[in-house]
C-alpha positions as CSV (number, residue, x, y, z in Angstrom):
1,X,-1.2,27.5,-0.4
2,X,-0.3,24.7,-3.0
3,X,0.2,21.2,-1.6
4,X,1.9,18.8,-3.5
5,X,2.2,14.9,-3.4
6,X,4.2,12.2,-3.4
7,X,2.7,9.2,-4.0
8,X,3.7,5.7,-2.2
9,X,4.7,3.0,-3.8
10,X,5.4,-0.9,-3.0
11,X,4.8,-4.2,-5.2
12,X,4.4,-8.2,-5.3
13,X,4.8,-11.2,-7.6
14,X,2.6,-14.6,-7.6
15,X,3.0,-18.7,-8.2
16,X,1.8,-22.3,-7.4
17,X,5.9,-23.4,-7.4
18,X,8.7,-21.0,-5.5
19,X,9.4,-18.1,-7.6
20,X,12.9,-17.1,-7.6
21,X,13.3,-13.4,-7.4
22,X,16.6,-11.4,-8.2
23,X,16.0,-8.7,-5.5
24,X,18.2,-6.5,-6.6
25,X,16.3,-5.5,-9.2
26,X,13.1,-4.5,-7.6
27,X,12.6,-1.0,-6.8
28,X,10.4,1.1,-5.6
29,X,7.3,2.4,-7.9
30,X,8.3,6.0,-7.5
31,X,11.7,5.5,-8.8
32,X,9.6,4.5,-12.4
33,X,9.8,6.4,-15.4
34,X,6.5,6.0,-16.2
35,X,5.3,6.7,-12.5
36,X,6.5,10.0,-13.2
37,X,5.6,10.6,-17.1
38,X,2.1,11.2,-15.9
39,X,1.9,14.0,-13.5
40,X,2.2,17.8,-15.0
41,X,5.6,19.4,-15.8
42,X,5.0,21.8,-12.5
43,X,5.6,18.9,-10.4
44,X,8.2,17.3,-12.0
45,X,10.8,19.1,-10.0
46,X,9.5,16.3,-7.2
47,X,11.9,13.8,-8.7
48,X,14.6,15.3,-8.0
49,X,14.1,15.5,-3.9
50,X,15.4,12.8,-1.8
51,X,12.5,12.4,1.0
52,X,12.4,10.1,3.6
53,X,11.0,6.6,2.6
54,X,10.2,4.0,5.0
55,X,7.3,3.2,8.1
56,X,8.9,6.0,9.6
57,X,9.6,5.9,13.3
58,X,8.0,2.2,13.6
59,X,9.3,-1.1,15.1
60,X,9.9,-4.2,13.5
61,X,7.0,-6.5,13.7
62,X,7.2,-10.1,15.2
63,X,7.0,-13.1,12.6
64,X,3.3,-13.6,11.3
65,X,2.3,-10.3,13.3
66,X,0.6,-9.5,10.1
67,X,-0.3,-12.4,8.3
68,X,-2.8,-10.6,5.2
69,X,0.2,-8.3,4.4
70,X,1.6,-9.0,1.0
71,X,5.3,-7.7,-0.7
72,X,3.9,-7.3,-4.5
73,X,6.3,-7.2,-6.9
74,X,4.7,-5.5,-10.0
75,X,6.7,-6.2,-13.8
76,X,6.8,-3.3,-15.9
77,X,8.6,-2.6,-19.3
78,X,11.4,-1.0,-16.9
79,X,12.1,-3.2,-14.0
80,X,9.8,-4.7,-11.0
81,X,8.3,-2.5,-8.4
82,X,7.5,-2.6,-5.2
83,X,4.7,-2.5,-3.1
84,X,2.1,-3.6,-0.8
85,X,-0.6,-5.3,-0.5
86,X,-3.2,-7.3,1.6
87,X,-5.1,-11.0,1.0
88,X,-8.1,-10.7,0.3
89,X,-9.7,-14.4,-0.3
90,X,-7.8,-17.5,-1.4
91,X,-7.7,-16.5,-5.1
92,X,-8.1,-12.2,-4.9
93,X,-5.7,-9.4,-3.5
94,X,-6.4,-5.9,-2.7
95,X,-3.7,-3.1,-3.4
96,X,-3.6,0.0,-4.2
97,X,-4.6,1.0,-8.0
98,X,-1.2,3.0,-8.7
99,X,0.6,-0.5,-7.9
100,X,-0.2,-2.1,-10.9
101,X,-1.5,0.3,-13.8
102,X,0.2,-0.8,-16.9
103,X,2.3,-3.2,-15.1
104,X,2.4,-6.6,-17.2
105,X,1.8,-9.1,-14.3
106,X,4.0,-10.0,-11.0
107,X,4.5,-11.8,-7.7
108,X,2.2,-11.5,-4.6
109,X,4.4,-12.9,-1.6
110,X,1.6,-13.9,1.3
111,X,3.6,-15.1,4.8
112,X,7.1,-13.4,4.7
113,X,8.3,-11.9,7.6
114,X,12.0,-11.6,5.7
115,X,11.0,-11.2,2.4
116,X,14.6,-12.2,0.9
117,X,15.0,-15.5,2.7
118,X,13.1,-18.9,1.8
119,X,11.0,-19.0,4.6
120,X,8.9,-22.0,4.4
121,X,6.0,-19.6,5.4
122,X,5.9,-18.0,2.2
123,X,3.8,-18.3,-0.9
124,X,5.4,-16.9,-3.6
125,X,2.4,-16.5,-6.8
126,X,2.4,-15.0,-10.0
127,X,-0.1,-12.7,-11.8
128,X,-1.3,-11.7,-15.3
129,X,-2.1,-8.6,-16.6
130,X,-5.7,-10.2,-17.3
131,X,-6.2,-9.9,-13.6
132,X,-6.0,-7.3,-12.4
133,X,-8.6,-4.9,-11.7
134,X,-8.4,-1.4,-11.8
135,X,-11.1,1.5,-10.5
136,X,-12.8,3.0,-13.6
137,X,-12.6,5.6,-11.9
138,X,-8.7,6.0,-11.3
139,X,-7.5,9.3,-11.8
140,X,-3.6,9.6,-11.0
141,X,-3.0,13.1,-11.7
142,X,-5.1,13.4,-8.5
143,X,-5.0,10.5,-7.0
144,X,-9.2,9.6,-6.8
145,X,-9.6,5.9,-6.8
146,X,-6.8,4.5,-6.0
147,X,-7.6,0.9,-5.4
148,X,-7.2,-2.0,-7.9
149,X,-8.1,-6.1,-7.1
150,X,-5.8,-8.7,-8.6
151,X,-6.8,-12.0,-9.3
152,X,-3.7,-14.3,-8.6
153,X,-3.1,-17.5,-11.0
154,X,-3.2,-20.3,-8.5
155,X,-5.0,-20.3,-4.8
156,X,-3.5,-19.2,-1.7
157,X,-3.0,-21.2,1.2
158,X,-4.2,-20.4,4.1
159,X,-2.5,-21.1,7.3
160,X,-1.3,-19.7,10.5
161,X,1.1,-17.3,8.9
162,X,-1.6,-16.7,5.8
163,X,-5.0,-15.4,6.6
164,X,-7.0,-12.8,5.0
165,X,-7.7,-9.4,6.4
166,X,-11.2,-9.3,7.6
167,X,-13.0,-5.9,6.2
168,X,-16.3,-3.6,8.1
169,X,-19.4,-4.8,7.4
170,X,-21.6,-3.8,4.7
171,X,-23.7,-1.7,7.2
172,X,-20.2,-0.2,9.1
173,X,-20.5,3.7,8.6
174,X,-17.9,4.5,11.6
175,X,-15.2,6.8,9.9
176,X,-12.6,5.3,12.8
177,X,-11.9,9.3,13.5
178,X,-9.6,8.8,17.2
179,X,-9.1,5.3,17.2
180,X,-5.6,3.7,16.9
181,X,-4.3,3.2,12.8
182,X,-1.8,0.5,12.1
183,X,0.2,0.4,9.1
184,X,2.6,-2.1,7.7
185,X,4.9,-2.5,4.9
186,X,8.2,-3.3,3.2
187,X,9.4,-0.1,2.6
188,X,13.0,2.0,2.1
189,X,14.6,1.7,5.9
190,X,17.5,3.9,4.5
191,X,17.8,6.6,2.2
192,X,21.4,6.9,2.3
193,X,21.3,3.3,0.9
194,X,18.2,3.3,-0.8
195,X,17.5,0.0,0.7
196,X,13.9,-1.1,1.0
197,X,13.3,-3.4,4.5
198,X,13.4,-6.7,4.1
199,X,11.3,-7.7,6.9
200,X,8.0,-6.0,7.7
201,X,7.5,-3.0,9.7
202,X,4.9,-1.3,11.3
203,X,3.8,1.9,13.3
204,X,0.7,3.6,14.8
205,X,-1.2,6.5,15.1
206,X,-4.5,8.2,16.0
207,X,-6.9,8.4,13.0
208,X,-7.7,11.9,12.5
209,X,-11.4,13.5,11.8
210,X,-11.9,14.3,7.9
211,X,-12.6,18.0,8.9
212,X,-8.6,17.9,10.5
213,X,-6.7,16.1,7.9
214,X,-8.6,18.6,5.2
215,X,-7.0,21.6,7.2
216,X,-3.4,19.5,7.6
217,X,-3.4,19.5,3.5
218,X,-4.3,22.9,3.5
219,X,-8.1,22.7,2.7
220,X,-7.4,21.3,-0.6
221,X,-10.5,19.1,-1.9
222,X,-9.0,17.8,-4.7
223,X,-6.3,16.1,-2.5
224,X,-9.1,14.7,0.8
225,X,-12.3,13.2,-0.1
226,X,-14.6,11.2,1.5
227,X,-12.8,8.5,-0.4
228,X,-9.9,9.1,1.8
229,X,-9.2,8.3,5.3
230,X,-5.9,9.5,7.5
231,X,-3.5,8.5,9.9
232,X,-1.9,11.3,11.9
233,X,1.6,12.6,11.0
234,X,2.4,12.8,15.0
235,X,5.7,11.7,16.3
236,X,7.3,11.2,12.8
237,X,5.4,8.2,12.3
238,X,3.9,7.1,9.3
239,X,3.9,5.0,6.0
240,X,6.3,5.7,3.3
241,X,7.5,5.1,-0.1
242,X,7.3,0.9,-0.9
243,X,4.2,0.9,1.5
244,X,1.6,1.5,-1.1
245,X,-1.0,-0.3,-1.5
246,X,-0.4,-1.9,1.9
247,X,-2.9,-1.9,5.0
248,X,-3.9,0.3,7.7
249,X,-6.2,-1.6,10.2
250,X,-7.4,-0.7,14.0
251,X,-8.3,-3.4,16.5
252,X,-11.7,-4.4,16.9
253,X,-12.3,-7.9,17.7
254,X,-8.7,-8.5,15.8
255,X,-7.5,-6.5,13.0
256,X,-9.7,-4.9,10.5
257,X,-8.7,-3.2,7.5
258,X,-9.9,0.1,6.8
259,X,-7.4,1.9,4.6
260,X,-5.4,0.7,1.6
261,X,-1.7,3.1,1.4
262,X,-2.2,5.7,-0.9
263,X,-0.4,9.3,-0.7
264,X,2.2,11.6,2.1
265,X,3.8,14.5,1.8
266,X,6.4,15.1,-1.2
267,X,8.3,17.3,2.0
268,X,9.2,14.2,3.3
269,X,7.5,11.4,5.5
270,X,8.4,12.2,8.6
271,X,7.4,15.9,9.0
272,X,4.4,15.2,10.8
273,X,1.8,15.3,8.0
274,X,-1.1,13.1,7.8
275,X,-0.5,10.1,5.7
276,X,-3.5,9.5,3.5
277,X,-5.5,6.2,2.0
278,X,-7.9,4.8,0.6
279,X,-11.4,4.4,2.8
280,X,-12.3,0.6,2.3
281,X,-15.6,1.6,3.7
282,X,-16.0,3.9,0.7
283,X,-15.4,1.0,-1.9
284,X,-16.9,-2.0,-0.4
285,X,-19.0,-2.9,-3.1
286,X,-16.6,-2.3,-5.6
287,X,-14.3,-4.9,-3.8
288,X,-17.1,-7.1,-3.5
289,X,-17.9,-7.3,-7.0
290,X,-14.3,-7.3,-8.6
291,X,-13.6,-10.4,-6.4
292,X,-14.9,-13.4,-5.3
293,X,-15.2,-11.8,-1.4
């Protein structure tokens, strides 16, 4: 059985002063020229298909609900993309590494609940391509590493609607297997439209063994790795194109992030298939040391 991928996309933008964005140019990563330009000719065909983006089957989430997720708005040579992404300290981000590879700098928005209004919540700040830190390790043509630090130009503020998300323990080694994944995002509410949501969504699932999302992507090992944790596909619901890079956290003692948004189906995001990311757990150290965490 061959699986193929889709991968997820979503951005952000950074600055000390309000950064004026014209939204209607930012679109999604997967829409990219260059997104495309490096997966094999046998997959190509992929660009072509019209799957369904968004947090599928999720709920809108109250203002502040979320208050590490990020809209980052990543500049290439084409346009700006979209995606997501999650506070890390007052001067580092965490995303996911597909978000920004050649991308020449952007905007991270921290506190939007309505990401095209001037809420007075927001903080709108720029990035160079100086900081931002890519895995060594990234492969894209299967998807290993997929996780990427960004150092922001001027500090964050942190504040009721701005805090960072708080990450397992050095020591953790709990693979979360059964307990309840939430993921959150900006992305597409309308494929008809193409429109990306302009206010953050969300939507939960189980967190499925390693040994069950393995068989769901048809025992492929190139595709699951220890490096990769899963959300079921149940009920429709899961993370979508414009969500990568974004958080998937379960409650204990508050939120706690232990996947980045990395990968779903190329059949579509609401089929039922496991959506797959990046296991913080896995990278810890790496996060530590390409930040100031």
């Amino acid at each position: 059985m061959k699986i193929l991928v889709l991968l997820i996309g979503a951005l952000a933008v950074a600055s000390a002063e309000w950064i004026e964005i014209d939204w209607s140019q930012v679109r999604p990563i997967e829409e990219f020229d260059h997104y495309w330009a490096r997966l094999p000719a046998e997959l190509q065909y992929l660009r072509k298909m019209m799957p369904e983006t968004r947090i599928t089957n999720g709920q809108q989430a109250t203002p502040g609900q979320f208050p590490y997720q990020i809209a980052l708005l990543s500049t290439f040579s084409a346009g700006t993309g979209l995606c997501g992404g999650t506070v890390l300290t007052n001067n580092f981000i965490l995303t996911a590494a597909h978000c920004v590879q050649n991308a020449q700098g952007g905007t991270a928005i921290m506190g939007a609940h309505n990401r095209l209004q001037t809420e007075a919540s927001q903080q709108r700040i720029a990035f160079s391509s100086g900081g931002i830190n890519i895995h060594p390790g990234y492969t894209s043509t299967n998807i290993r590493n997929d996780i990427a630090t960004v150092r922001l130009n001027s500090a964050i503020t942190f504040n009721d609607r701005v805090r960072p998300a708080r990450l397992p323990a050095a020591a953790d080694s709990r693979t979360f297997a059964g307990w309840t994944g939430t993921v959150s995002g900006f992305g597409r509410t309308s494929d008809a439209s193409q429109a990306t949501s302009a206010v953050v969504m969300f939507t939960s699932n189980p967190i499925m063994t390693q040994a069950d999302c393995l068989s769901s992507w048809g025992g492929n090992t190139n595709i699951i790795q220890a490096q990769n944790i899963c959300l079921s596909g149940a009920g429709g619901r899961s993370s979508c194109n414009g969500d990568s890079g974004g958080p998937l956290t379960v409650q204990d003692s508050g939120s706690l992030q232990v996947g980045i948004v990395s990968f779903g189906s190329a059949a579509g995001c609401s089929i039922g298939m496991p959506s797959v990311y990046v296991r913080v757990t896995f990278f810890r150290t790496w996060i530590i040391n390409n930040s100031d965490l």
